[in-house]
C-alpha positions, -999 to 999 in steps of 0.1 A, spaced: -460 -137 -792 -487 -116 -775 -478 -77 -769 -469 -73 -734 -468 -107 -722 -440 -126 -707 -429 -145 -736 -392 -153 -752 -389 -163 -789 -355 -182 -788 -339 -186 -746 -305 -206 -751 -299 -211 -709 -268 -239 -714 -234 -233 -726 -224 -243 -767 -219 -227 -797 -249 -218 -816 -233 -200 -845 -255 -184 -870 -288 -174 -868 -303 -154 -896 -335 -143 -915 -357 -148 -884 -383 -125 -877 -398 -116 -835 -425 -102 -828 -443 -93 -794 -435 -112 -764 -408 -99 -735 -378 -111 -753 -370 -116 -788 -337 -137 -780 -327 -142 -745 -289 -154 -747 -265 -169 -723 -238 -192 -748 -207 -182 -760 -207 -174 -795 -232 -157 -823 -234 -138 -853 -269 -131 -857 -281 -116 -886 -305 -100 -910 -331 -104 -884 -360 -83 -873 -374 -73 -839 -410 -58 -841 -429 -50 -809 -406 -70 -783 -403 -52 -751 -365 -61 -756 -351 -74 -786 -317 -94 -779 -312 -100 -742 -275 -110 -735 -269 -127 -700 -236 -142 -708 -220 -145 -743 -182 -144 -751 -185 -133 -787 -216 -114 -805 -220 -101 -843 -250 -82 -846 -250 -76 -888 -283 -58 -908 -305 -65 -881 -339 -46 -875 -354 -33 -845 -392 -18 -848 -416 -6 -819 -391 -24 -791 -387 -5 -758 -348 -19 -758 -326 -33 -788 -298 -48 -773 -298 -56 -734 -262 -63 -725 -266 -59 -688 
């Protein structure tokens, strides 16, 4: 995603269960992952250059395991 800009990698806005998400790799863009579900383990993942990494607006359950954040101006955003 372009540096700066307004974009989001991965935005889950309904309700469910998206279980596992690993070996992904973000780069630029506004958000990484913008989250709002209800349960996660996200892992070995990097985050290069987002403004904010992992952007939590709602989620009952989150494991964050071996996960790298490079050149973000947040890593976890869990208002």
């Amino acid at each position: 995603m372009p540096d700066n800009s307004q974009h989001t990698g991965m935005a889950m806005p309904e309700g469910g269960s998206g279980t596992m998400m690993g070996n992904l790799l973000f780069t630029g863009g506004k958000y990484g992952i913008n989250m709002n579900n209800q349960q996660y383990l996200i892992k070995d993942t990097t985050f290069d250059g987002c403004n904010t990494a992992i952007f939590i607006s709602h989620v009952f359950d989150l494991v964050v395991q071996n996960v790298t954040f490079e050149n973000c101006q947040t890593g976890i955003d869990g208002m």
